[in-house]
C-alpha positions in Angstrom: 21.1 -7.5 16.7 18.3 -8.9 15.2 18.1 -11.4 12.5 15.7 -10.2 9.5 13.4 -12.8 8.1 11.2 -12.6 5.2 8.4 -15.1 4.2 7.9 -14.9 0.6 4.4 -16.5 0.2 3.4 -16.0 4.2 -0.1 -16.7 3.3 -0.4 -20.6 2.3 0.4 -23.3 4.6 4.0 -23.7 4.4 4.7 -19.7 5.0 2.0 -19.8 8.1 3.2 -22.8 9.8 7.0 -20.8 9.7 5.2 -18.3 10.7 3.9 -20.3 13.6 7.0 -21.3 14.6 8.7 -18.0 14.3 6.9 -15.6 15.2 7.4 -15.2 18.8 10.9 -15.4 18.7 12.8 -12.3 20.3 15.9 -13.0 18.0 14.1 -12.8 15.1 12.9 -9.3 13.1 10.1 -10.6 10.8 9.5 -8.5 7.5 5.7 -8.4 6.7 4.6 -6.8 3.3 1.0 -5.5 3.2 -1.5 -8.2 1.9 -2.4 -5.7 -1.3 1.4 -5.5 -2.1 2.3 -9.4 -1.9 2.6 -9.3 -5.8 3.9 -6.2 -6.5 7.0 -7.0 -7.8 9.4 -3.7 -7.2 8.2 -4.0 -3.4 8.1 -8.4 -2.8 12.2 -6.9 -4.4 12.7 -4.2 -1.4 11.6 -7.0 0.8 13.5 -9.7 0.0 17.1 -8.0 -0.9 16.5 -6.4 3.1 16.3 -9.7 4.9 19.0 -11.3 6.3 17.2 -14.8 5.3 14.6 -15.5 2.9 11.9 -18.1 3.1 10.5 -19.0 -0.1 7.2 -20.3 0.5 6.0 -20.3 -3.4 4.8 -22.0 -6.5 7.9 -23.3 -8.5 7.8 -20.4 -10.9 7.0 -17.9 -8.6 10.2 -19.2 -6.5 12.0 -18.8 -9.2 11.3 -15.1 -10.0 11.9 -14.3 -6.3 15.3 -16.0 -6.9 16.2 -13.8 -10.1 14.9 -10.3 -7.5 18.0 -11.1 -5.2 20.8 -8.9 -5.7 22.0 -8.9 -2.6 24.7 -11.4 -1.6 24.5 -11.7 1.7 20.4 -12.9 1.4 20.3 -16.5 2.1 17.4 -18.3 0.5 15.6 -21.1 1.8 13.6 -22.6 -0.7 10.5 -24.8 -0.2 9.6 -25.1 -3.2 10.2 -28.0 -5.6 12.9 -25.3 -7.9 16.2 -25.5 -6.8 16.3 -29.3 -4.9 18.1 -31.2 -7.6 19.9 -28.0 -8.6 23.7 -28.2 -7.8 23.9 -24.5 -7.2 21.9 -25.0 -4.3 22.5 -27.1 -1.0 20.0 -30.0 0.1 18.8 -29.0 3.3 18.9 -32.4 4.9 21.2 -31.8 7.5 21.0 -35.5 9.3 22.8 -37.0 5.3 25.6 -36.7 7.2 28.5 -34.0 9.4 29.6 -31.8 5.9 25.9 -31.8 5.1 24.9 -29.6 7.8 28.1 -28.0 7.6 27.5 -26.8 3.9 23.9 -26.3 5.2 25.9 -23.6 7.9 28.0 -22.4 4.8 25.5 -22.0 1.9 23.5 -19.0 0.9 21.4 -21.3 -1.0 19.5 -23.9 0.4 16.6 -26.3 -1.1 14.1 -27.6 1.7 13.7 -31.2 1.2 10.2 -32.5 0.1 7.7 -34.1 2.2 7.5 -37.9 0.7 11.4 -37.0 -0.1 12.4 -36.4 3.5 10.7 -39.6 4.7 12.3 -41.9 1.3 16.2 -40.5 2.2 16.0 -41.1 6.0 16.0 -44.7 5.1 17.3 -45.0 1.7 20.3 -42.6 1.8 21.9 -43.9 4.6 21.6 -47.5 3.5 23.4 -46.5 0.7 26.1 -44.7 2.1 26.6 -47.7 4.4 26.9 -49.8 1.6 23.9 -52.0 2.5 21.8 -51.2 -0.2 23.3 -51.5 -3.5 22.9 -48.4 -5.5 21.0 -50.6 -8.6 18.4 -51.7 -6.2 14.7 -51.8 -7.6 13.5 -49.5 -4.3 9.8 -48.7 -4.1 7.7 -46.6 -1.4 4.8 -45.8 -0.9 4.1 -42.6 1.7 0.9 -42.0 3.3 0.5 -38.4 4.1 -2.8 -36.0 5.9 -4.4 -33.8 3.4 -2.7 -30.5 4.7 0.0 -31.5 2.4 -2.4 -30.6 -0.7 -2.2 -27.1 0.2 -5.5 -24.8 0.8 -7.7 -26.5 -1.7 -7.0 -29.9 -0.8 -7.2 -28.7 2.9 -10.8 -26.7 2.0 -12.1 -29.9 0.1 -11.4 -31.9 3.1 -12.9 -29.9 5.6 -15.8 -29.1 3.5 -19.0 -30.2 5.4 -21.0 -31.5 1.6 -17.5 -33.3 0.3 -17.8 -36.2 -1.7 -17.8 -39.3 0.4 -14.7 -40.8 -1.4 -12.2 -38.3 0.2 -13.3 -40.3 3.6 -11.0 -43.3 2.5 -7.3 -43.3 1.7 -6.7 -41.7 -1.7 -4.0 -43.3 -4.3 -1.9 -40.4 -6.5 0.8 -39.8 -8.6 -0.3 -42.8 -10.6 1.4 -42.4 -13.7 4.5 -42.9 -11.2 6.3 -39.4 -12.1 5.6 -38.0 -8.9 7.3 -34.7 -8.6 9.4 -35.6 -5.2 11.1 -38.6 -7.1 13.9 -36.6 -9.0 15.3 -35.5 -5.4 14.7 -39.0 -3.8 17.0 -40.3 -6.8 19.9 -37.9 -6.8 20.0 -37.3 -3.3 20.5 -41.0 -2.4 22.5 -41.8 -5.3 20.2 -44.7 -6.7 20.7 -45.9 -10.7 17.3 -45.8 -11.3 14.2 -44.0 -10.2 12.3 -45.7 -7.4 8.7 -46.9 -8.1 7.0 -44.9 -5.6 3.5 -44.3 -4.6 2.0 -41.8 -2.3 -1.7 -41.7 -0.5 -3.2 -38.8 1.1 -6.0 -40.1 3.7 -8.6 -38.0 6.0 -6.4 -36.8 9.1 -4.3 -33.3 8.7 -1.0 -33.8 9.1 1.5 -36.8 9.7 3.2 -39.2 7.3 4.3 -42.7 7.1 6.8 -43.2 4.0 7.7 -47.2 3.8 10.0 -49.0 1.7 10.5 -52.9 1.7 13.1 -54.7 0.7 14.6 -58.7 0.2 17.7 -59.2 2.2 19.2 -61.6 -0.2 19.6 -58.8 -2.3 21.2 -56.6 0.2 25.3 -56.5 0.3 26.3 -58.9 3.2 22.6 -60.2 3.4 21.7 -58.7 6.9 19.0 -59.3 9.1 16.1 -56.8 10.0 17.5 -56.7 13.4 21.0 -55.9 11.9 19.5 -53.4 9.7 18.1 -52.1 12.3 20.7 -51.2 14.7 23.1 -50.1 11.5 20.6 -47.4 11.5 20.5 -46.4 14.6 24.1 -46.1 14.9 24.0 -43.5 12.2 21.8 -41.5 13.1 23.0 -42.0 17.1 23.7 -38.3 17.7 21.0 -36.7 15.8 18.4 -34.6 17.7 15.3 -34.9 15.7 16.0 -38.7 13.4 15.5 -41.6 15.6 15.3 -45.0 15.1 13.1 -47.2 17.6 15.0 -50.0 18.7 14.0 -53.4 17.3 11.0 -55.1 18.2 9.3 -52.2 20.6 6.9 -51.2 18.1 3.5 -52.0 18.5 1.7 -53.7 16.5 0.5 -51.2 14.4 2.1 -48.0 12.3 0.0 -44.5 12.7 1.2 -42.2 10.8 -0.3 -39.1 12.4 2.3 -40.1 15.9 4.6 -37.5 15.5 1.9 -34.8 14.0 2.9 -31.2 15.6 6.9 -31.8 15.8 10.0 -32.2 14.1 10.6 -35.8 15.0 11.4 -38.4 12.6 11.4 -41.7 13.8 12.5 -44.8 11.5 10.6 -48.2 12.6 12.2 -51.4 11.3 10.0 -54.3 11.1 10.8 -57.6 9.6 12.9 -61.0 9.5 15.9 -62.8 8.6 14.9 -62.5 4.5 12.4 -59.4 4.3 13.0 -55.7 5.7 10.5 -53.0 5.9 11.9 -49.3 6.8 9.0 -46.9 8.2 9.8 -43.4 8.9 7.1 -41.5 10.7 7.0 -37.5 10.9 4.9 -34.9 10.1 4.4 -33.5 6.8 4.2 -29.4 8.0 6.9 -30.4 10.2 10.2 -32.3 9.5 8.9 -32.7 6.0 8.5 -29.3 5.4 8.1 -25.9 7.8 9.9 -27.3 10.6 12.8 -28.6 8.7 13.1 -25.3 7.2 13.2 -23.4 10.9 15.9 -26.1 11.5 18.0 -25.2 8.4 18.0 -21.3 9.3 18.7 -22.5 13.3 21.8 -24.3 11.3 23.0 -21.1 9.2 22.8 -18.6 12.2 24.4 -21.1 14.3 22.5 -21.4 17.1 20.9 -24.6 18.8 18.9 -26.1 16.2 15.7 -27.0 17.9 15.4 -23.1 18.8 11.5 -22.3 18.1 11.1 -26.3 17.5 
């Protein structure tokens, strides 16, 4: 039997890109409401209570009025919106955190897709963490370049329009009064004190991101080297399909963040020395950091391989 699927919101980038990766699946029913319907509200409700798994492909409001249309229990949600992800009703859909995170992941009817900067900031900061490498006080900043598709259709249009302006050819500095909307995940998710001082960029390629924090190994418990950081790293994340960590030193000599751009890779590079540590995790903002690690988390819940479609 097949499994029903519903993409609330299949028309922006997010919903097309599941789309993409869906579509042609022969396990998978997909539920399509006529483009003149997508806002009526007693039909987007037939929709959604039929499926067997929701994607919520929405504004933050409108994700949480398709929420409150759910009556049936056995729907599981998967939300990419920005909602539900600090929410403790709902489950972080991070499944590499750690074994009884993809297991709730398997178990919940809830589940918040991680954001895009926020996937790239807890491959490297949670772990550390839970390793007890990185105290939890620790001033942490980031700063995450990311391809324009990440703005969503009017940053994409304004991009790819022939007569833009000739700033948007250089890399473009946001989120400057350091509130970013990604932060409160990046916080609770890794358990830091404080909120990390982060700063993203959106440049002129489409997709791919590079999220980098740097840090001073004196103020690291046990004061390890980059190398050692290194390999701490790859040791957790050792049996993981789709987080790898390139092995010390085979990097070349420069970072691109567009590498991985069409996959659900995630690669952390660690660069550095004996006193200074900088953690790069490379992926692709429709992918990992969004569509594709929302494919993964319904692979997870219908318990199947998770790199079906992927």
């Amino acid at each position: 039997m097949k499994t029903k699927v519903y993409i609330d919101g299949q028309s922006g980038t997010t919903g097309l890109q599941i789309y993409d990766r869906i579509g042609a699946r022969d396990d998978i029913e997909l539920l399509r409401i006529d483009d003149d319907k997508r806002h009526d509200i007693e039909e987007r409700r037939k929709f959604l209570n039929s499926a067997d798994i929701v994607f919520l492909c929405l504004p933050d409001d409108g994700a949480r009025e398709a929420v409150s249309l759910v009556d049936n229990p056995d729907v599981c949600i998967i939300d990419a919106s920005t909602a539900h992800r600090t929410d403790d009703n709902w489950t972080y859909g991070f499944p590499e955190l750690s074994k009884s995170q993809r297991e709730a992941i398997k178990n919940s009817k809830r589940i918040a897709n991680p954001g895009c900067h926020a996937t790239g900031f807890i491959s490297s900061v949670a772990p550390l963490i839970n390793m007890n490498i990185l105290p939890e006080d620790y001033p942490v900043t980031c700063y995450s370049l990311t391809g324009y598709s990440g703005g969503g259709k009017k940053m994409i249009a304004d991009y790819e329009d022939n007569g833009r302006s000739e700033l948007l050819s250089s890399p473009g500095i946001y989120g400057l009064n350091l509130k970013h909307k990604h932060i409160p995940e990046m916080q609770k998710v890794t358990g830091l004190k404080y909120s990390p001082v982060f700063m993203p960029v959106v440049d002129d390629y489409y997709k791919g991101m590079a999220s980098t924090i740097m840090l001073h190994n004196r103020m690291l418990n046990g004061n390890p080297s980059a190398e050692e950081i290194c390999a701490k790293l790859a040791n957790y994340y050792k049996d993981e399909k789709f987080v790898t960590v390139c092995p010390f030193g085979d990097n070349d000599s420069k970072l691109y963040a567009n590498k991985y751009a069409g996959t659900n890779k995630l690669e952390l590079v660690v660069c550095g020395h004996e006193d200074q540590t900088s953690i790069t995790a490379l992926f692709d903002n429709l992918g990992k950091g969004a569509s594709g690690a929302a494919v993964q988390n319904m692979n997870i819940v219908l318990g199947i391989d998770e790199g079906t479609g992927l």
